[in-house]
C-alpha positions in Angstrom: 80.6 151.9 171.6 79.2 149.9 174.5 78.8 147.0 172.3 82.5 147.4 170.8 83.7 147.1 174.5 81.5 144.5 175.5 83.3 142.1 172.7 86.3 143.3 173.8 86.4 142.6 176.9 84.6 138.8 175.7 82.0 139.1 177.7 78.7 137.4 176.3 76.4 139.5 179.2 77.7 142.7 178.4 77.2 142.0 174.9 73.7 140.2 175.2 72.7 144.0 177.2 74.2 146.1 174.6 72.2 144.1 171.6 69.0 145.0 174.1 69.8 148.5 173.6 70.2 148.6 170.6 67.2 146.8 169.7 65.3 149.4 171.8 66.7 152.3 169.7 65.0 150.6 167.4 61.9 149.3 168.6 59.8 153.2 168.0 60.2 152.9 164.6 61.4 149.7 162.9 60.1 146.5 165.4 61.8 144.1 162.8 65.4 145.8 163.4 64.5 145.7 166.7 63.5 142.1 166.9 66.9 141.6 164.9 68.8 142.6 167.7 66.7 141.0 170.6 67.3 137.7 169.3 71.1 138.5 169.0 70.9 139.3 172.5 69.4 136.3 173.2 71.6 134.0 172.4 74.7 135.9 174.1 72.7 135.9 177.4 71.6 131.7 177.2 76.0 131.8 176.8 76.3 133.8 179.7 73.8 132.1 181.8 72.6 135.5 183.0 68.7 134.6 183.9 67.9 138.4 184.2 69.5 139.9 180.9 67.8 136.7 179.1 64.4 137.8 181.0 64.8 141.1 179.7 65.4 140.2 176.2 62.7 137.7 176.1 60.3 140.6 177.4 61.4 142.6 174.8 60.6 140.2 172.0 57.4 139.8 173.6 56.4 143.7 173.9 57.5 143.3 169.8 55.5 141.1 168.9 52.7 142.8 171.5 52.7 146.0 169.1 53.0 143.6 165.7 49.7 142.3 166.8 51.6 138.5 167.1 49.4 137.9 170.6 50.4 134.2 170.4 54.0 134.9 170.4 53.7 138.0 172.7 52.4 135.6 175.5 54.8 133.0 174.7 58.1 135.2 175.3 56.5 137.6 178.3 56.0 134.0 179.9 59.9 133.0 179.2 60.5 136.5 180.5 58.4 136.4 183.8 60.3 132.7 184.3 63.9 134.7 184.0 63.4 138.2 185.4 65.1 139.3 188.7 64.7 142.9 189.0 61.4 144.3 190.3 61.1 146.7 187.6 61.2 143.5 184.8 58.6 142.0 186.6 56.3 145.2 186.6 57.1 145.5 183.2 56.7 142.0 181.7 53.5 141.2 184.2 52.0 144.7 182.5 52.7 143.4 179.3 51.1 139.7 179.5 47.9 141.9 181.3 47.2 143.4 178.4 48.1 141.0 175.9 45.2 138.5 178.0 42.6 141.4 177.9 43.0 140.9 174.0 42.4 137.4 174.1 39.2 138.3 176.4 40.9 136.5 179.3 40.0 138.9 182.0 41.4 136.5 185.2 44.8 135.6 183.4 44.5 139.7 182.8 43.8 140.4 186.5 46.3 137.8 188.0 49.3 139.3 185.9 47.9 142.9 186.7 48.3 142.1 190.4 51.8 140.7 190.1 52.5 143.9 188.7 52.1 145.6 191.4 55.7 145.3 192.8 56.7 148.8 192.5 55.4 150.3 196.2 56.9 153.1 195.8 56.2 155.8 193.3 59.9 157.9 193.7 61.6 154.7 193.2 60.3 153.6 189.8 57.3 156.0 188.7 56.8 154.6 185.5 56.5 151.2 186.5 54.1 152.3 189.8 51.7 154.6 187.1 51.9 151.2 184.9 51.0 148.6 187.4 48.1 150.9 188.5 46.9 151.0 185.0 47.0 147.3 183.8 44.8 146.8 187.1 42.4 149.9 186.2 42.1 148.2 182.7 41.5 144.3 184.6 39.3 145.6 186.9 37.4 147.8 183.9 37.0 144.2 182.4 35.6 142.4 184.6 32.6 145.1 185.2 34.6 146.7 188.1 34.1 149.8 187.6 34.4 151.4 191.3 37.4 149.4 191.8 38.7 150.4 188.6 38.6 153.8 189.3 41.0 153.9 192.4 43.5 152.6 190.4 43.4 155.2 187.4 43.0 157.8 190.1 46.6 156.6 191.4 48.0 156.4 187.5 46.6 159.7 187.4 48.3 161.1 190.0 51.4 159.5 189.8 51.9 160.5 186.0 50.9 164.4 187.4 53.7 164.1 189.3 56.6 162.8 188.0 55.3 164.4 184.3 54.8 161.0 182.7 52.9 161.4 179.1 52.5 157.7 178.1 50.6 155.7 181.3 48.7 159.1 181.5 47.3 159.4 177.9 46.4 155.5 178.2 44.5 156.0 181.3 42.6 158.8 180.1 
């Protein structure tokens, strides 16, 4: 429906954001689909000029190719993404991602660096999720570069923060 409306009112943004969700209904179970409708997105966003909708596609495709195990490609979209992004709680999100995606690659300063610049979200009631997340990418940094101590005050946060606000997926990672 969103998507119907969005071409009917011509608008490329509001259809490049409905093709985002609708890729994310698929991205649980069918990343391909998902990627389908990501790139889709993509191009109605480079249309509409719209920097932050084209950052949060471009994140998507990255966080895809993240969980396909296309490290390469996930670095190479989270950086168009982190280029793009507006909205705080893109840049925790996308920062997270390429975190992670350099622990893989062993790359524990790139892994650090983007872990800090996650941590954009000050506070918790505002965006939980992407405070508990930013907490835990720097846990994990800190975890890989023989941190330990420090490392520990930032899962203890995660921790907390996911108690709180009843969040199941930063808390099982950090445990």
């Amino acid at each position: 429906e969103q998507l119907e409306m969005a071409q009917a009112l011509e608008s490329d943004s509001l259809i490049a954001w409905s093709y985002f969700w609708i890729g994310n209904s698929f991205s649980g179970n069918d990343l391909n689909t998902a990627l389908k409708y990501f790139f889709l997105g993509r191009e109605y966003a480079l249309a509409a000029g719209d920097s932050n909708r084209l950052g949060g596609l471009d994140k998507e495709i990255g966080v895809g190719y993240k969980m396909m195990g296309h490290d390469s490609l996930a670095i190479e979209y989270l950086r168009r993404a982190q280029r793009n992004v507006t909205s705080s709680g893109l840049a925790n999100r996308t920062a997270a991602h390429l975190s992670e995606v350099y622990l893989k690659f062993g790359m524990t300063d790139s892994a650090l660096y983007q872990a800090q610049r996650s941590n954009v979200i000050m506070d918790p009631t505002k965006d939980p999720y992407g405070y508990a997340r930013s907490q835990l990418v720097l846990g994990k940094a800190y975890i890989a570069k023989g941190e330990t101590e420090q490392a520990a005050i930032f899962f203890k946060r995660c921790i907390t923060v996911c108690d709180s606000f009843h969040l199941v997926m930063p808390l099982t990672q950090v445990l």
